[in-house]
DRENDO-1510 file (C-alpha; in Angstrom, 1 decimal, always signed):
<recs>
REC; n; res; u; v; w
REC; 1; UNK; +179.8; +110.3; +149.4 .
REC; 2; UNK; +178.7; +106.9; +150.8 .
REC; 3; UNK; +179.0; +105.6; +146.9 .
REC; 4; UNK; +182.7; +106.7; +146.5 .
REC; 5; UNK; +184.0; +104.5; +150.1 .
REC; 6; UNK; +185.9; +101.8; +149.0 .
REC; 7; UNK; +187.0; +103.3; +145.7 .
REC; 8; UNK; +190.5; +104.6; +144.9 .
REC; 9; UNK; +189.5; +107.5; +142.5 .
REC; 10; UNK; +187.0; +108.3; +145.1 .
REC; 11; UNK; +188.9; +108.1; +148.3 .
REC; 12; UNK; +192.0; +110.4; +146.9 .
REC; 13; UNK; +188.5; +113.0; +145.5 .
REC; 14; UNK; +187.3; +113.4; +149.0 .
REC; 15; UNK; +190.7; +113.6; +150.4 .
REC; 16; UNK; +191.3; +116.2; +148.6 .
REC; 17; UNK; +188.1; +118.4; +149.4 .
REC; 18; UNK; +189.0; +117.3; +153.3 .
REC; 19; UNK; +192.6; +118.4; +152.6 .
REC; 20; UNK; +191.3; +122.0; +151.2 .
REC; 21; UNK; +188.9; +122.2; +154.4 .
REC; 22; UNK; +191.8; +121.7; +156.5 .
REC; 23; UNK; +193.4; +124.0; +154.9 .
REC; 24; UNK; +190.5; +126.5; +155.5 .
REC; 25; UNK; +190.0; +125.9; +159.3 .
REC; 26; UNK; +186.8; +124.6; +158.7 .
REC; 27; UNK; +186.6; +120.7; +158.4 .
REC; 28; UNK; +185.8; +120.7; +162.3 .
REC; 29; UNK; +182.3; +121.6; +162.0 .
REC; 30; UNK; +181.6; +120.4; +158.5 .
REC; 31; UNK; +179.6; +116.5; +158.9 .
REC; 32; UNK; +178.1; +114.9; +156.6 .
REC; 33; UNK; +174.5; +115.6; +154.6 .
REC; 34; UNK; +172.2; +113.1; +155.8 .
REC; 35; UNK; +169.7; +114.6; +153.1 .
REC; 36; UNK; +168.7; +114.0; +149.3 .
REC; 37; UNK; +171.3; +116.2; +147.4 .
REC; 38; UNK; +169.7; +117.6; +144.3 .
REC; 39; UNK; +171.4; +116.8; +141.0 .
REC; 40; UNK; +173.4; +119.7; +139.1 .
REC; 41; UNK; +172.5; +119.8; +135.5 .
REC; 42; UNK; +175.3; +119.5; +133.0 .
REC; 43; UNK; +175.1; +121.1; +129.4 .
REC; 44; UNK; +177.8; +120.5; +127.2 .
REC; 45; UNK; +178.6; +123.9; +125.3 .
REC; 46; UNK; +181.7; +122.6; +123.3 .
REC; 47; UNK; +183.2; +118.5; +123.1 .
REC; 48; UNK; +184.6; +116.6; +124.9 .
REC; 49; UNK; +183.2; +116.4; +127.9 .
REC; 50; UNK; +183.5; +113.5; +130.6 .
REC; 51; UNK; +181.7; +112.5; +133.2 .
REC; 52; UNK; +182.9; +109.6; +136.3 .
REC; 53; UNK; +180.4; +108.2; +137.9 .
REC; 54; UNK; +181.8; +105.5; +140.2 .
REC; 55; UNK; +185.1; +107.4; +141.0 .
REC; 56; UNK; +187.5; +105.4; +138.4 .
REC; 57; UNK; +186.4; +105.8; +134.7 .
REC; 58; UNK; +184.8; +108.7; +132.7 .
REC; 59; UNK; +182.1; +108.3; +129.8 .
REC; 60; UNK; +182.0; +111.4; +127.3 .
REC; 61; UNK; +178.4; +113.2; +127.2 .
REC; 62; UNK; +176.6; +114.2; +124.2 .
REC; 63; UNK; +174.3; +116.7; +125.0 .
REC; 64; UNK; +173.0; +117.1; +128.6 .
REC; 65; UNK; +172.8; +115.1; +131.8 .
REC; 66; UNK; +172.9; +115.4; +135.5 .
REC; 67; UNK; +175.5; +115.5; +138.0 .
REC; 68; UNK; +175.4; +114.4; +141.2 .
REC; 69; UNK; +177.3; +115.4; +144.2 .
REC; 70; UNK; +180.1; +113.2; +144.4 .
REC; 71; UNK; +181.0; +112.4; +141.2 .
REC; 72; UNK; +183.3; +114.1; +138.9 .
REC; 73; UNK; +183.6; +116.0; +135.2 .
REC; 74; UNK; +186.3; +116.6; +132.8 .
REC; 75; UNK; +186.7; +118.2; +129.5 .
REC; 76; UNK; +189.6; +118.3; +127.1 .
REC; 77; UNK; +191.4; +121.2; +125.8 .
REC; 78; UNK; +188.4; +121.3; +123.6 .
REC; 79; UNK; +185.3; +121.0; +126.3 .
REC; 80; UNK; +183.4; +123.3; +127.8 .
REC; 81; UNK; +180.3; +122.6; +130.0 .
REC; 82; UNK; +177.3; +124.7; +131.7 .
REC; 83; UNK; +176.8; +123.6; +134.9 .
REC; 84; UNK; +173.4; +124.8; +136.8 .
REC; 85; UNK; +172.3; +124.2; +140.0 .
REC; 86; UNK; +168.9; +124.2; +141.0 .
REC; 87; UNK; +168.9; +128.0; +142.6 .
REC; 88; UNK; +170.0; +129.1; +139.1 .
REC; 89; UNK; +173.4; +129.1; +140.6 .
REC; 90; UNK; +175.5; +128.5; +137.4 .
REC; 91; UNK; +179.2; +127.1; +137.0 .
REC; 92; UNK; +180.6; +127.3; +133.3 .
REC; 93; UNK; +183.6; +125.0; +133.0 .
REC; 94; UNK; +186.4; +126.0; +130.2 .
REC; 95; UNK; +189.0; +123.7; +128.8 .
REC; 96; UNK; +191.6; +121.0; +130.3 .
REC; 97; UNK; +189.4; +121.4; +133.7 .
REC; 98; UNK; +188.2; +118.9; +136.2 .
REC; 99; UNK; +185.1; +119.6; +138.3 .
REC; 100; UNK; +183.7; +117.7; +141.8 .
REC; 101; UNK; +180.8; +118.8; +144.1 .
REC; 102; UNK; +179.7; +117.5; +148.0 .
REC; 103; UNK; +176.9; +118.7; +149.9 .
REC; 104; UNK; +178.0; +119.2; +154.1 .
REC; 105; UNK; +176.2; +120.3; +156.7 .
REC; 106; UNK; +177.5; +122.5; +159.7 .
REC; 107; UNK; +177.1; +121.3; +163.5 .
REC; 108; UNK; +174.6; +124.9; +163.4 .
REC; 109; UNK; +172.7; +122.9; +160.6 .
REC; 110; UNK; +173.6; +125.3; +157.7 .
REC; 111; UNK; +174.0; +123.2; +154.3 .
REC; 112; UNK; +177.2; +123.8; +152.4 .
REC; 113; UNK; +178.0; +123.4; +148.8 .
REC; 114; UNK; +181.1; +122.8; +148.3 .
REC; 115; UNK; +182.9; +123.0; +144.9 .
REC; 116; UNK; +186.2; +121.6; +143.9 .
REC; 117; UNK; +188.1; +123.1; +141.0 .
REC; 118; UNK; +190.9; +120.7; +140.8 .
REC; 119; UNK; +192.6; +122.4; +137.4 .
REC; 120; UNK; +191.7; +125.0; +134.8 .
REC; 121; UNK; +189.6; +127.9; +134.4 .
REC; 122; UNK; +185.5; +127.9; +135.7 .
REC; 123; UNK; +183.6; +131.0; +135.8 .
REC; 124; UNK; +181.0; +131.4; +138.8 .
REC; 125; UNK; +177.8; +133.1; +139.5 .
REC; 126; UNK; +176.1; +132.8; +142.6 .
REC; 127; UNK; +172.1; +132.9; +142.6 .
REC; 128; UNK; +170.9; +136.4; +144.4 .
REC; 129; UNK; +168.6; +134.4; +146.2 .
REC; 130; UNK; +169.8; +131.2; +148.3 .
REC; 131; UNK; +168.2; +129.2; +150.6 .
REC; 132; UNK; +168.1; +129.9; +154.3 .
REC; 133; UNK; +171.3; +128.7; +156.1 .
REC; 134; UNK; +172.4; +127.5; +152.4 .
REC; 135; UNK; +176.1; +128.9; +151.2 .
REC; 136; UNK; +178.6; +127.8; +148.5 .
REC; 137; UNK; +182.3; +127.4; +148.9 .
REC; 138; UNK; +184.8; +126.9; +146.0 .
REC; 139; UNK; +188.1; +124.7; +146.7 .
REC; 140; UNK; +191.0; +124.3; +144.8 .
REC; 141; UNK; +194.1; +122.2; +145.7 .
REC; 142; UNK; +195.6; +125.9; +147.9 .
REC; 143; UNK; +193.2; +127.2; +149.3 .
REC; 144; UNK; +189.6; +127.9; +149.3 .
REC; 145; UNK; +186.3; +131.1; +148.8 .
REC; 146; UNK; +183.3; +131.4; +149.9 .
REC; 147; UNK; +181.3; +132.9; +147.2 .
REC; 148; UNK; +177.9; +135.0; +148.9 .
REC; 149; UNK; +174.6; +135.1; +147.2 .
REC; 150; UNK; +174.8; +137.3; +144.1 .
REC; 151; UNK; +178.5; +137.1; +143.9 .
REC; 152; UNK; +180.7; +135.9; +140.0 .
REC; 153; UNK; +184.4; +135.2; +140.3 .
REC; 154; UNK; +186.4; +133.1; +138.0 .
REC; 155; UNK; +189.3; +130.9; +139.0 .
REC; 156; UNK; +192.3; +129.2; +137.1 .
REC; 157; UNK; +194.6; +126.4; +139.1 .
REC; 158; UNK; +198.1; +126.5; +137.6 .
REC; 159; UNK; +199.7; +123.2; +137.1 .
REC; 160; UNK; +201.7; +123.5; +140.0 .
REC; 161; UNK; +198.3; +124.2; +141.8 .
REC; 162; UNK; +199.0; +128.0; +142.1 .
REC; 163; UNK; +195.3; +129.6; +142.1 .
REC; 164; UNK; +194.3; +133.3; +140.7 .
REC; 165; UNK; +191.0; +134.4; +142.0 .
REC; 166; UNK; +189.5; +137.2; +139.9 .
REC; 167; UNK; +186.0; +138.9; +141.5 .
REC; 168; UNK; +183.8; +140.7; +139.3 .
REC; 169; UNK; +180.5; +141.0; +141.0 .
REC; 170; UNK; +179.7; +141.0; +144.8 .
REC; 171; UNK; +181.6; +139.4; +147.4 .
REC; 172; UNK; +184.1; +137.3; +147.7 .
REC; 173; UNK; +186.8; +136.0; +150.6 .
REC; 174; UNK; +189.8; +133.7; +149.6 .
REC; 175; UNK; +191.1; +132.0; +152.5 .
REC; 176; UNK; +194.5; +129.7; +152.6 .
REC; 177; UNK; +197.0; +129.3; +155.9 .
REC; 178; UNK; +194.4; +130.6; +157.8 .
REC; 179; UNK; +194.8; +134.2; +155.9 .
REC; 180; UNK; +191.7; +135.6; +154.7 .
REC; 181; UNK; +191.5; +138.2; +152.1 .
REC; 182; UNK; +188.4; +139.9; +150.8 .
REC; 183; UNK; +188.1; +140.7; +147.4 .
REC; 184; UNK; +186.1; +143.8; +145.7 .
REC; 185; UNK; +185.1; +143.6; +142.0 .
REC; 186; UNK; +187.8; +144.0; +139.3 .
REC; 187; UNK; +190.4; +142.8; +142.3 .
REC; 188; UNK; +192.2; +139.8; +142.4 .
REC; 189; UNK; +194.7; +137.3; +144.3 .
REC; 190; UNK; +197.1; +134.6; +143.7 .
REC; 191; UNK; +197.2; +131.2; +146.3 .
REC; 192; UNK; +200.3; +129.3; +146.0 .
REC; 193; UNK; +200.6; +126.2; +147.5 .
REC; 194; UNK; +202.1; +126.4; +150.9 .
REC; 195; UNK; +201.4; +130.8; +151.2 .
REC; 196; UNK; +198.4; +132.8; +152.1 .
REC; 197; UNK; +196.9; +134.8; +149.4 .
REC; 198; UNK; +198.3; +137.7; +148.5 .
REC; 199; UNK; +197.4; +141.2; +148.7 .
REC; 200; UNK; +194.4; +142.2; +146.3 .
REC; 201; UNK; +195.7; +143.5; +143.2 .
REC; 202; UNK; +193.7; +145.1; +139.7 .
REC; 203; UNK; +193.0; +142.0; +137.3 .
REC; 204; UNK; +195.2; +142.8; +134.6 .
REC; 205; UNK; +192.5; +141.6; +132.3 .
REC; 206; UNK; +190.0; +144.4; +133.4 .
REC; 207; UNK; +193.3; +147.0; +133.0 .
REC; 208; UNK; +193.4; +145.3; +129.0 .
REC; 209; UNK; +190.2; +146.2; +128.7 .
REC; 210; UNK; +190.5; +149.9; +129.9 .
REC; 211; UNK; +192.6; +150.6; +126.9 .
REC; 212; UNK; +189.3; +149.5; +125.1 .
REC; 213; UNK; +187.7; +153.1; +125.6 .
REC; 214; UNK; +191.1; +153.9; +123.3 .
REC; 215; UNK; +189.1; +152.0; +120.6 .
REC; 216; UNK; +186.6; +154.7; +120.8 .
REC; 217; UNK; +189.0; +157.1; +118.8 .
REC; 218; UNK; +189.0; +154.6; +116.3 .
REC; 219; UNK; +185.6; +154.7; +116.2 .
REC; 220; UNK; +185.8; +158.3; +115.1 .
REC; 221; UNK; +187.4; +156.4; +111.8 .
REC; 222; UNK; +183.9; +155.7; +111.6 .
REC; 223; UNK; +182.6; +159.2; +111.0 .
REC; 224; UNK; +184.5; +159.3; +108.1 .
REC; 225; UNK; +182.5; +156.9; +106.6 .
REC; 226; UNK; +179.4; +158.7; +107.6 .
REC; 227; UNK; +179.7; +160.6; +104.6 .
REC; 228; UNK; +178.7; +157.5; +102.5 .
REC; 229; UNK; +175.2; +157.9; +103.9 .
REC; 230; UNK; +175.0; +161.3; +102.8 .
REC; 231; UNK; +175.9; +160.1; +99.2 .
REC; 232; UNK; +172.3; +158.3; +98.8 .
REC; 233; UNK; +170.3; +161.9; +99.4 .
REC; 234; UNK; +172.4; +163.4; +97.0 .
REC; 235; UNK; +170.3; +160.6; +94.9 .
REC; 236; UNK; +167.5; +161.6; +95.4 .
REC; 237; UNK; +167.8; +165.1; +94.4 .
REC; 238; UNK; +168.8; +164.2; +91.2 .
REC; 239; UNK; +165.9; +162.8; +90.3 .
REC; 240; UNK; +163.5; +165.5; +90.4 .
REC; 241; UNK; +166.1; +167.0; +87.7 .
REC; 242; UNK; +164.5; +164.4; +86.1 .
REC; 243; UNK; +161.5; +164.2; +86.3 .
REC; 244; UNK; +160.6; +167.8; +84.6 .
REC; 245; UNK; +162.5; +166.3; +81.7 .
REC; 246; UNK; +159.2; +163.5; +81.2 .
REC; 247; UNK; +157.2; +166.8; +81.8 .
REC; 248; UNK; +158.0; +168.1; +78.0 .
REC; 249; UNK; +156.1; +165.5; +76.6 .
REC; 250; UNK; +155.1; +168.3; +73.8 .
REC; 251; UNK; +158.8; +167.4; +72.0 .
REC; 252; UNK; +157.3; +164.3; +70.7 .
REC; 253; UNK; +154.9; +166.8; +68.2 .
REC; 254; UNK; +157.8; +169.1; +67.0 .
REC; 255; UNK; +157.7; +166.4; +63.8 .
REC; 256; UNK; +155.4; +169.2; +61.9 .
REC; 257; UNK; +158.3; +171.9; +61.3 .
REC; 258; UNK; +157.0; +172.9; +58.1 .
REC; 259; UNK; +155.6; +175.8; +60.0 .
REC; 260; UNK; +157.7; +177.5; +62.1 .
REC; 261; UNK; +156.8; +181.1; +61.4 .
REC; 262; UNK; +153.4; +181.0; +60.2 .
REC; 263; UNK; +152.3; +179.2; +64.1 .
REC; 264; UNK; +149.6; +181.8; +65.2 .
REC; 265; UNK; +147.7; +181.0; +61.9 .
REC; 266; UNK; +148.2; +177.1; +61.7 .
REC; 267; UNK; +146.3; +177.3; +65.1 .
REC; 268; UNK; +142.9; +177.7; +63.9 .
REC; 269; UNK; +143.3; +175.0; +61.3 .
REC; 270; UNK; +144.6; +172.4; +63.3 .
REC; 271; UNK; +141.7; +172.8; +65.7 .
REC; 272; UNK; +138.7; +171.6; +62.9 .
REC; 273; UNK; +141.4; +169.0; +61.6 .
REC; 274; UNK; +141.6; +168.0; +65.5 .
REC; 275; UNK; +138.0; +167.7; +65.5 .
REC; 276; UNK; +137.5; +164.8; +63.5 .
REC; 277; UNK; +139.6; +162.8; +66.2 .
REC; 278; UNK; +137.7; +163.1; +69.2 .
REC; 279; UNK; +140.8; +162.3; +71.3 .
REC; 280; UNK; +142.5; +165.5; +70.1 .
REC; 281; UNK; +139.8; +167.7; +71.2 .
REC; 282; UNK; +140.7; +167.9; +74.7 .
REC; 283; UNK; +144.2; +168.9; +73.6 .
REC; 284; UNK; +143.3; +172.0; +71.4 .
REC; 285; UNK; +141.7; +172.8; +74.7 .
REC; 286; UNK; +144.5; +173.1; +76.3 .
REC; 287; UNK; +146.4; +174.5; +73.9 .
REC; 288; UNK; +144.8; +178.1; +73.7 .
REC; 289; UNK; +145.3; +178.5; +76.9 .
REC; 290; UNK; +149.0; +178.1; +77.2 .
REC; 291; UNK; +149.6; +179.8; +73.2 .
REC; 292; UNK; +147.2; +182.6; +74.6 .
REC; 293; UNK; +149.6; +184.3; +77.2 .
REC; 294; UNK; +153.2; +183.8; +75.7 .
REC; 295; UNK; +153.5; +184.2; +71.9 .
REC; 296; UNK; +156.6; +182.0; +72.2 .
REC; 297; UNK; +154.4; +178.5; +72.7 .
REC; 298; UNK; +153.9; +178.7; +68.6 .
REC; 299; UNK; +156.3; +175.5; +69.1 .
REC; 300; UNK; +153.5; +173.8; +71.1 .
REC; 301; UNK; +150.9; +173.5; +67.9 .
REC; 302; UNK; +153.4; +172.2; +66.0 .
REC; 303; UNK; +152.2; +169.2; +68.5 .
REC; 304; UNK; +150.0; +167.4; +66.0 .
</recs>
């Protein structure tokens, strides 16, 4: 914070945070950290993203970098940036949003994170496992949460400053005009400037999604097209038709039809004129043995 004294950009930054912690009820015990403040580490997921690091200007990042607590990042309505802290506390920045973080410490000596969401939408996620007498606070120009260990929300600021909390995971208190409301997963509440939160209500996003299941019957569209898979057996059993065709090899000999009735006695003389050709041997073989149970094989000598 020391780094942003004596700059305009700066100054209004951490007036604003004091402003929110007023707001809260809890700038009295909140001093100062007197030690090293770890560096967040920034990730650009989509361009442009900007980072300020003495309060006034902003420099676009290409790929990754640090941030450290004090200074301030932007993205256009095209940017998006991945934000992780070194818990594996992560912050995922959408579009048109501007993002600040300062480390305090209580007069009890707990060490506080505190994010501000100045405009547009960031998603949160809360490590499971913090470090003893460490929490994390989110502020926004209305009001403020404290986000416990294992604990997502997501927030959007309005451009009249007008902040919806959504929770979806753990446990989660907004607090504004010294109201505090506590928020369950799939609940959420709207801070407008000058109000206390109001009453927890369904997130209307989760209540979208509900019609989802609805999808399912369409899904059953997708039986019908089960049947297409039951087309390529139907393949398969046509080609054992086929294959006994190849099995009638014997067709290619029906070229001698010059004896269709006299077959039985064309049998003994094919065999000696077989003999000559050693490779027909093996076929006369096999011939008696088929012509010698059905009389109807005569076809089968007409094979040579």
């Amino acid at each position: 914070m020391g780094r942003l004294d004596g700059r305009a950009g700066g100054v209004v930054r951490v007036g604003a945070i004091a402003g929110a912690l007023v707001a809260v009820g809890t700038v009295a015990f909140l001093a100062p950290y007197r030690g090293s403040a770890p560096s967040v580490l920034v990730r650009v997921v989509a361009n442009t993203v900007l980072v300020s690091r003495d309060g006034s200007s902003y420099a676009p990042v290409s790929s990754t970098t640090t941030l450290d607590a004090g200074q301030s990042l932007r993205t256009d309505n095209h940017g998006r940036a991945l934000l992780t802290y070194f818990d594996g506390t992560t912050v995922l920045i959408g579009e048109e949003s501007e993002f600040s973080y300062v480390v305090s410490q209580t007069t009890l000596g707990e060490i506080v994170v505190t994010m501000l969401q100045s405009a547009g939408r960031m998603w949160y996620r809360i490590a499971r496992a913090l470090s003893p007498g460490a929490r994390y606070e989110v502020h926004f120009p209305v009001g403020a949460a404290v986000v416990r260990a294992g604990s997502a929300m997501d927030a959007v600021v309005g451009e009249d400053g007008a902040t919806t909390v959504v929770a979806s995971e753990g446990s989660i208190d907004v607090s504004s005009g010294g109201r505090s409301v506590p928020l369950r997963p799939g609940e959420q509440t709207v801070v407008k400037r000058g109000a206390t939160p109001s009453t927890p209500t369904t997130n209307p996003e989760t209540a979208t999604t509900s019609p989802a299941p609805t999808a399912g019957p369409t899904a059953n569209a997708t039986p019908s097209s089960t049947p297409a898979p039951t087309s390529p057996p139907s393949l398969p059993i046509v080609l054992p038709s086929i294959m006994p065709t190849p099995t009638p090899t014997p067709t290619l000999t029906p070229t001698p039809t010059p004896t269709p009735t006299g077959s039985p006695s064309p049998v003994p003389s094919l065999l000696p004129s077989a003999s000559p050709i050693p490779t027909s041997n093996p076929a006369p073989s096999i011939l008696p043995s088929l012509s010698a149970p059905p009389l109807p094989t005569p076809t089968l000598p007409a094979l040579p």
